[in-house]
DRENDO-1510 file (C-alpha; in Angstrom, 1 decimal, always signed):
<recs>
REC; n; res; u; v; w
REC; 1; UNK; +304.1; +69.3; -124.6 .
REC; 2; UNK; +305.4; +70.7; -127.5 .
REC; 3; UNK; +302.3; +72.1; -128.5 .
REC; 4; UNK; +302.1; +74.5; -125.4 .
REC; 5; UNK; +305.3; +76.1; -126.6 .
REC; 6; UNK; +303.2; +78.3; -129.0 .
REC; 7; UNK; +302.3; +81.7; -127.3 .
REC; 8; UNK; +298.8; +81.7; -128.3 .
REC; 9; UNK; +298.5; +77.9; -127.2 .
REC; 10; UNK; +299.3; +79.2; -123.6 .
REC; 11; UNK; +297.5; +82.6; -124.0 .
REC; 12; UNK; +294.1; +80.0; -124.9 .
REC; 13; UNK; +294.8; +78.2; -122.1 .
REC; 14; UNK; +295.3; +80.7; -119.6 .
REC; 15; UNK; +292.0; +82.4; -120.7 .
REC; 16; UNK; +290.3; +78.9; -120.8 .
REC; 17; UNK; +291.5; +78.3; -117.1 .
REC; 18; UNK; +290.2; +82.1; -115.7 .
REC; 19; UNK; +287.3; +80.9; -117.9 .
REC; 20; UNK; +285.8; +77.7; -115.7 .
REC; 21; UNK; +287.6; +79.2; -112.1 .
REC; 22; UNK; +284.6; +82.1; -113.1 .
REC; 23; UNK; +282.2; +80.1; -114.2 .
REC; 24; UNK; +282.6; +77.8; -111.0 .
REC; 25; UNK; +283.0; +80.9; -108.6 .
REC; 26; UNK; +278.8; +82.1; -110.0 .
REC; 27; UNK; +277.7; +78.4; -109.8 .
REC; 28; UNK; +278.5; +78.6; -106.1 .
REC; 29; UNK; +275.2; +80.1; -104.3 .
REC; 30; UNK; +276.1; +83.4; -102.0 .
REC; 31; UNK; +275.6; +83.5; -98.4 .
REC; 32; UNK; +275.2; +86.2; -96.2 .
REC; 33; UNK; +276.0; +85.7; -92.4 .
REC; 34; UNK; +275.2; +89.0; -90.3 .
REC; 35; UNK; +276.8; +89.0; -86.9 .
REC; 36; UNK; +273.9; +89.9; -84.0 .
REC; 37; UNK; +275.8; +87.7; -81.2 .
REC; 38; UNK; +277.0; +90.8; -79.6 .
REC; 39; UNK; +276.3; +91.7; -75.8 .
REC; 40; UNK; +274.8; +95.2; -76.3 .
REC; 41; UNK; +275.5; +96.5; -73.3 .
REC; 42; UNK; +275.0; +100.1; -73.6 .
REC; 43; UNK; +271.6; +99.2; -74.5 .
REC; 44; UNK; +270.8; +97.0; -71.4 .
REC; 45; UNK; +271.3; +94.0; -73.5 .
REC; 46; UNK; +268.6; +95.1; -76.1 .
REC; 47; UNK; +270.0; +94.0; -79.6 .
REC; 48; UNK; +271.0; +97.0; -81.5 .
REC; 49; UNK; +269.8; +95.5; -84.8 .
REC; 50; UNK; +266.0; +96.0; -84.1 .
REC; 51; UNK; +266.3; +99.3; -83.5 .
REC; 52; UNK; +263.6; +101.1; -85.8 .
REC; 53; UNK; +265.5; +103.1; -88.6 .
REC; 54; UNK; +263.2; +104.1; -91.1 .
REC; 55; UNK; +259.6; +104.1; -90.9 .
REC; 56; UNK; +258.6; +101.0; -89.6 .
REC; 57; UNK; +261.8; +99.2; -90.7 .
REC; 58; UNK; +264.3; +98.0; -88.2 .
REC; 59; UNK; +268.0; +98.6; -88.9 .
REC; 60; UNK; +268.1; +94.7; -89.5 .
REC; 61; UNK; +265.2; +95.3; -91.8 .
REC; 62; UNK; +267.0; +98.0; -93.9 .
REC; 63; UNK; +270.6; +95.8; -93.5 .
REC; 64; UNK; +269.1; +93.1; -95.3 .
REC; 65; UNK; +267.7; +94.5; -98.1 .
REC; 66; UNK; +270.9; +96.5; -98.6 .
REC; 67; UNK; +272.7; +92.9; -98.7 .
REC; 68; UNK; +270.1; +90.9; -101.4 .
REC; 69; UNK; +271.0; +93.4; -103.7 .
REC; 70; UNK; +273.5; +90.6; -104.5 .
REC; 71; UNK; +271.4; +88.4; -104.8 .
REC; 72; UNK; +272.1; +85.9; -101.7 .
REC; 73; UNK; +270.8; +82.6; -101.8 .
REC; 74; UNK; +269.8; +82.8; -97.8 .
REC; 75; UNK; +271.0; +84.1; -95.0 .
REC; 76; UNK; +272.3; +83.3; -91.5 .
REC; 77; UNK; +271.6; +85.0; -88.4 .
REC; 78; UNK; +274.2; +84.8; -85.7 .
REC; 79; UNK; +272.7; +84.9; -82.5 .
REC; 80; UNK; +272.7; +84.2; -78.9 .
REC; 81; UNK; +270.1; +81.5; -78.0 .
REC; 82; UNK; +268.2; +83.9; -75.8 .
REC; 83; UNK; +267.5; +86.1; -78.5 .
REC; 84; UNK; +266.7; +83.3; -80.9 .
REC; 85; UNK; +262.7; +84.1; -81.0 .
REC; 86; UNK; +263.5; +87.7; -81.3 .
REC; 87; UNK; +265.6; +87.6; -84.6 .
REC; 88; UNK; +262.8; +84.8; -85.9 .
REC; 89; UNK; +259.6; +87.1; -85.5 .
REC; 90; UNK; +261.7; +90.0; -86.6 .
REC; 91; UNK; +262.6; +88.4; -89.6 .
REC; 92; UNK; +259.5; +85.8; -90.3 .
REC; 93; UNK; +258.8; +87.7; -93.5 .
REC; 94; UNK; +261.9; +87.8; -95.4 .
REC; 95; UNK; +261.6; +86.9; -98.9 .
REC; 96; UNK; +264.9; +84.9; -99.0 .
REC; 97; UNK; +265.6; +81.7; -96.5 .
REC; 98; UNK; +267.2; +82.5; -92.8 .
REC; 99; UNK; +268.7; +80.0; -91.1 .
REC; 100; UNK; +270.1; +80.5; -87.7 .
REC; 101; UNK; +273.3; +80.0; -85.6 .
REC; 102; UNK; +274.2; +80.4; -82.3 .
REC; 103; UNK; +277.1; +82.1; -80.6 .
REC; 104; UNK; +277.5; +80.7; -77.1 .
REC; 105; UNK; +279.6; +81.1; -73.4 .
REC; 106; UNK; +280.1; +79.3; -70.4 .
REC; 107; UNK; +279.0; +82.2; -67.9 .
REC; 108; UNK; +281.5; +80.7; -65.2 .
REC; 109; UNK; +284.3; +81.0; -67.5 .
REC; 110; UNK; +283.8; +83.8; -69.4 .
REC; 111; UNK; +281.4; +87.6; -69.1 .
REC; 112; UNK; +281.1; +87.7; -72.6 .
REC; 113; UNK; +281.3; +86.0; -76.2 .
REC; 114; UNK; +285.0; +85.1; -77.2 .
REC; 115; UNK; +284.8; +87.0; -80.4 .
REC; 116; UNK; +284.0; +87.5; -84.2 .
REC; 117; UNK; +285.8; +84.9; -85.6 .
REC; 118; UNK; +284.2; +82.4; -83.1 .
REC; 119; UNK; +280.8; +84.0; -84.2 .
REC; 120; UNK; +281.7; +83.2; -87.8 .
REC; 121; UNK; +282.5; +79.7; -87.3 .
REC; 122; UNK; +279.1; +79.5; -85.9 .
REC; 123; UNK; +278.2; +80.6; -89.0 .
REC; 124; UNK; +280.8; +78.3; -91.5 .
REC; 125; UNK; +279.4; +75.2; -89.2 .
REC; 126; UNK; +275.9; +75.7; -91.6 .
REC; 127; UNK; +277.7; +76.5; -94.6 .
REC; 128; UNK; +279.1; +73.8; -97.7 .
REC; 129; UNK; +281.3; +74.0; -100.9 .
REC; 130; UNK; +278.6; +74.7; -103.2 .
REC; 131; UNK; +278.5; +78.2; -101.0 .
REC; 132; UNK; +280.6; +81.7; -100.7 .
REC; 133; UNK; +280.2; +83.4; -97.6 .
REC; 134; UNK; +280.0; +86.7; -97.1 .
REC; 135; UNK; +279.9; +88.1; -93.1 .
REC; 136; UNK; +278.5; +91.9; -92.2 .
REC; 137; UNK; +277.9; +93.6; -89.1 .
REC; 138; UNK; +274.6; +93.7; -87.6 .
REC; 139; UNK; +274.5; +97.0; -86.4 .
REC; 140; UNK; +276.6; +98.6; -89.5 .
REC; 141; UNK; +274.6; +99.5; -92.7 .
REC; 142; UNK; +277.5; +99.6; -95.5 .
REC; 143; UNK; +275.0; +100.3; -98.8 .
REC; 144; UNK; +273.8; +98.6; -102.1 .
REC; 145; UNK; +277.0; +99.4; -103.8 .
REC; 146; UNK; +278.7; +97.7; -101.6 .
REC; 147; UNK; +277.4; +94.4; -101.8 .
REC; 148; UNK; +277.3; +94.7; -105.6 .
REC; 149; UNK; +281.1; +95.8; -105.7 .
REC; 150; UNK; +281.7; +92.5; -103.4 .
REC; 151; UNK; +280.0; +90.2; -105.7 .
REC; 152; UNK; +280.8; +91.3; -108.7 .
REC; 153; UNK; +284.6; +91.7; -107.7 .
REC; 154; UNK; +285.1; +88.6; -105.7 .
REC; 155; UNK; +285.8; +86.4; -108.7 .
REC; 156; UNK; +289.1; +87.4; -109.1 .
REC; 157; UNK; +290.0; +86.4; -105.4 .
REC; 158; UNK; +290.4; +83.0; -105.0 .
REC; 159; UNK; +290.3; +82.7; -100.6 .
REC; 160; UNK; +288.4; +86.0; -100.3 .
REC; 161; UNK; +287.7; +89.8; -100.0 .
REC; 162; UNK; +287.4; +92.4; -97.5 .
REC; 163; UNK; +285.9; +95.7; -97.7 .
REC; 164; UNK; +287.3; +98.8; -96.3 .
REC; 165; UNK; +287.5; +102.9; -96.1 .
REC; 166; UNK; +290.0; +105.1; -94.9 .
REC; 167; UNK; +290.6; +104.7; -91.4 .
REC; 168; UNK; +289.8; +108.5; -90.6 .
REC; 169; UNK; +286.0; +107.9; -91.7 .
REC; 170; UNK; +285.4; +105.3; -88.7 .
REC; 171; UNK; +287.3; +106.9; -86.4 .
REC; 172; UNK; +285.0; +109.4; -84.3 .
REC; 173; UNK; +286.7; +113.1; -82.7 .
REC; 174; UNK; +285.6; +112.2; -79.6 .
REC; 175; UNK; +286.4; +108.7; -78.2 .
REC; 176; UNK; +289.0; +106.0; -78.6 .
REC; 177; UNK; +288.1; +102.6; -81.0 .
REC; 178; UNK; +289.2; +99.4; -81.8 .
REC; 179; UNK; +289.5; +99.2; -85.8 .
REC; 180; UNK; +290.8; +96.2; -87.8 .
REC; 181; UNK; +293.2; +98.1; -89.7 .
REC; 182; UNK; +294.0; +96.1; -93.8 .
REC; 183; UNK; +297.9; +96.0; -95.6 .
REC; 184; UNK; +297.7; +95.9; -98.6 .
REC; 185; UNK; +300.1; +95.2; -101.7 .
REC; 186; UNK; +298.8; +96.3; -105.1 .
REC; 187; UNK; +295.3; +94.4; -105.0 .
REC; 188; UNK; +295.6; +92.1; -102.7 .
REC; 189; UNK; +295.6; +92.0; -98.7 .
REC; 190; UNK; +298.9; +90.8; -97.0 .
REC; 191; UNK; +297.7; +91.4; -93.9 .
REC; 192; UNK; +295.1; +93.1; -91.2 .
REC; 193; UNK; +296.1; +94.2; -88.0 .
REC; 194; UNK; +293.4; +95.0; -85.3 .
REC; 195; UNK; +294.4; +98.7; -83.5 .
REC; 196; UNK; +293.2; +99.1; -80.2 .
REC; 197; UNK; +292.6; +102.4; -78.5 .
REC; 198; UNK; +292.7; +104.6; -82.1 .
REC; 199; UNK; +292.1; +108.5; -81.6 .
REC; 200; UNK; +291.9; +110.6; -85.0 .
REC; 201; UNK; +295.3; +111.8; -83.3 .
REC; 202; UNK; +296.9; +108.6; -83.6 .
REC; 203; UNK; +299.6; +108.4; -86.2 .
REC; 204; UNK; +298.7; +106.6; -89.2 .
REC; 205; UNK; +294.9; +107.1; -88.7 .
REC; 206; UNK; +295.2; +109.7; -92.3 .
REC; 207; UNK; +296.4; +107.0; -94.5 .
REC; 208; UNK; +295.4; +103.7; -93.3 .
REC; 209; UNK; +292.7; +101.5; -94.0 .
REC; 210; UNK; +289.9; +100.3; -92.5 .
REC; 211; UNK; +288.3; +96.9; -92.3 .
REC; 212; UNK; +284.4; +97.3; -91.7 .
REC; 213; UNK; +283.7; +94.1; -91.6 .
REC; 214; UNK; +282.4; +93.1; -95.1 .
REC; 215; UNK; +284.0; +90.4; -95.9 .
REC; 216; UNK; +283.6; +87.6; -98.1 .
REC; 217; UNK; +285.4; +84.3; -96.8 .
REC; 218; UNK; +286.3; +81.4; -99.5 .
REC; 219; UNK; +286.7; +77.5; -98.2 .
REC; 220; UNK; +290.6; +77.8; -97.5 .
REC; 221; UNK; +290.1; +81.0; -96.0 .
REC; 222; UNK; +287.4; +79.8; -93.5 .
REC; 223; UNK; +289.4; +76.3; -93.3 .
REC; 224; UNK; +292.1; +78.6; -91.8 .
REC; 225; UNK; +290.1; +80.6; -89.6 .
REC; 226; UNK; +288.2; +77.7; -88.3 .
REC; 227; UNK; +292.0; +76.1; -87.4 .
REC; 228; UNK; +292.5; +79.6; -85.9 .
REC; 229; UNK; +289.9; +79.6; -83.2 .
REC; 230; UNK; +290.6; +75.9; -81.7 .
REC; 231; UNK; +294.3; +77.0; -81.1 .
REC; 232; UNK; +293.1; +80.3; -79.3 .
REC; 233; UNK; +289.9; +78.8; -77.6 .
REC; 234; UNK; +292.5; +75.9; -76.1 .
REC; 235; UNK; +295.0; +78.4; -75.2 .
REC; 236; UNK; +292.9; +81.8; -74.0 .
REC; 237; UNK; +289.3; +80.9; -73.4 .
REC; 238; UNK; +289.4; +80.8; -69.4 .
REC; 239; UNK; +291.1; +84.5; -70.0 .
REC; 240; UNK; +288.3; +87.0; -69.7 .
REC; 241; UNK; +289.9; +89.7; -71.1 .
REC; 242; UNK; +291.2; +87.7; -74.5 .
REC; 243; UNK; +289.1; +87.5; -77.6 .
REC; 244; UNK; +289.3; +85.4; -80.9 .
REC; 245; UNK; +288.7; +89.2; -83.8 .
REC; 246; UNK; +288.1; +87.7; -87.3 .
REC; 247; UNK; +290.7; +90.6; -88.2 .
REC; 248; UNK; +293.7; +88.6; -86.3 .
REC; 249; UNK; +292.3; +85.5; -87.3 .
REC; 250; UNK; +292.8; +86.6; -91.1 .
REC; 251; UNK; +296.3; +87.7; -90.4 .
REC; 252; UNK; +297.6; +85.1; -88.6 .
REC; 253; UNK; +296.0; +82.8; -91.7 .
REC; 254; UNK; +298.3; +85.1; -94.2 .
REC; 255; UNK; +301.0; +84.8; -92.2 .
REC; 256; UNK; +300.9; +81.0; -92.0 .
REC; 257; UNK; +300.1; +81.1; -96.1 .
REC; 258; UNK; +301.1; +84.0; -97.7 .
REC; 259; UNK; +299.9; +81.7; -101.2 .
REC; 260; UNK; +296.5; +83.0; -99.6 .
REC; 261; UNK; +294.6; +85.2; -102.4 .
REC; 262; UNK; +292.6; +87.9; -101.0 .
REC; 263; UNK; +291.4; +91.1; -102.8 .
REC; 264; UNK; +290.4; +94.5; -101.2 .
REC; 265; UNK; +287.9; +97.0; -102.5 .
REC; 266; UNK; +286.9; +100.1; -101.3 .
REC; 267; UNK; +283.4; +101.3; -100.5 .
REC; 268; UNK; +281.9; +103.6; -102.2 .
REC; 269; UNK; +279.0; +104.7; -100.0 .
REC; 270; UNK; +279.6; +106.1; -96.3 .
REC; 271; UNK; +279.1; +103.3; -93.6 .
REC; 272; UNK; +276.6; +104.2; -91.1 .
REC; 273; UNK; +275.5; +102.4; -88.1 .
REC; 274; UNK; +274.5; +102.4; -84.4 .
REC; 275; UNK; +277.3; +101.8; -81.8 .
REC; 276; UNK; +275.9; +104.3; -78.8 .
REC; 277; UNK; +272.3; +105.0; -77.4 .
REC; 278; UNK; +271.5; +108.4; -79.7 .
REC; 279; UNK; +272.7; +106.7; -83.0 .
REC; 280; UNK; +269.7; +105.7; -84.2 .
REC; 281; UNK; +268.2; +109.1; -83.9 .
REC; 282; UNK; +271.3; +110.5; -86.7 .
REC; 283; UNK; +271.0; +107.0; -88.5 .
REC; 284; UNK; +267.3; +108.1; -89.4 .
REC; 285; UNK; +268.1; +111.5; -90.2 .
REC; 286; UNK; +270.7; +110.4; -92.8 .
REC; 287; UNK; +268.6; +107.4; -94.4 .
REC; 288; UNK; +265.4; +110.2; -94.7 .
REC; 289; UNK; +268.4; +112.5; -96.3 .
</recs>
């Protein structure tokens, strides 16, 4: 090894290794999974994603061609069975493959879904090494920029990347929210803890970050979150209160490994969405503006 003892031996070496880790993270086809699983309850079960938007176009409609701006090699829609041939006729045109999963409950054991990270595993079921996953809302619209930031970005990150904003710009005046809520040490995240019951009042809400739920999951990542849900599920699922949140799921998983690498970037456009019946009328006024 006396050969590596020169420093520009190492320093070609070092550049060779970040050299084939890049080349093998853009050889690995991109995959964007959109969560659409939800209950929708404050819109009598009517999935929030087909809302019309703009124009003609459907929220999902305007989400996806947001998210191919980085040049996905298909997408997966996660659903709930019922709303299976909903989502297909909505989406029978699209350009770029759609595959399907399926987020499912026991109705005698449970009112509702047990989570996000249980919807993504759905998802990482359909998914192999040769792909990079990257999991969105369904009823959020983040922008091009972001998904170009994400792409371009994720490289460096070796188990993943999650988007965020400043806490204060997804917290509304006038009601409490949940938010996933991202630590962070110099570029990377070291943890995400999910806040429940946040008011613009609530201490903190000025200088933390947000997770919005654009995140791009790598295979020890989702190996991790995957572990995550069948030690929940076997612990909480009769528990109709408890949910699996992809945010614990990720924290827990840094916890566990703290060797995990993932980055953080910060959005540059202002996430908009539809979370109560009246949204869609200020989401179209904003996309016409």
């Amino acid at each position: 090894m006396l050969w590596f003892r020169s420093p520009t031996t190492r320093l070609v070496f070092i550049r060779s290794l970040k050299y084939f880790w890049n080349l093998n993270m853009d050889s690995q086809k991109l995959v964007i999974a959109i969560m659409l699983a939800g209950m929708s309850s404050r819109f009598g079960g009517s999935p929030k994603a087909l809302a019309i938007v703009a124009g003609n176009k459907t929220l999902l409609d305007v989400s996806m061609t947001q998210a191919a701006t980085c040049d996905p090699y298909r997408f997966i829609l996660i659903v709930r069975k019922e709303n299976e041939a909903l989502f297909r006729g909505a989406v029978g045109r699209c350009p770029i493959p759609v595959d399907f999963a399926f987020q499912e409950f026991d109705p005698s054991r449970r009112k509702k879904p047990f989570g996000t990270t249980e919807a993504v595993c759905a998802a990482l079921s359909l998914v192999d090494e040769t792909e990079r996953v990257v999991v969105i809302n369904g009823d959020d619209l983040y922008g091009e920029s972001s998904f170009r930031l994400l792409r371009d970005l994720w490289k460096h990150y070796e188990d993943g990347i999650i988007g965020v904003c400043p806490m204060s710009a997804v917290v509304p005046f006038d009601r409490k929210v949940n938010r996933g809520m991202v630590r962070i040490d110099g570029a990377r995240v070291i943890g995400v803890e999910e806040w429940m019951g946040v008011e613009r009042c609530t201490p903190g809400v000025d200088t933390a970050l947000a997770s919005v739920n654009l995140i791009g999951i790598g295979a020890r990542l989702a190996r991790a979150i995957r572990s995550d849900l069948e030690t929940t599920r076997a612990v909480y699922y009769d528990d109709p209160a408890r949910e699996c949140m992809l945010t614990e799921s990720i924290d827990r998983a840094l916890h566990s490994d703290p060797s995990l690498r993932i980055g953080w970037f910060s959005l540059k456009e202002r996430i908009m969405g539809i979370t109560h019946p009246g949204d869609e009328k200020e989401l179209r006024r904003a996309l016409v503006r």
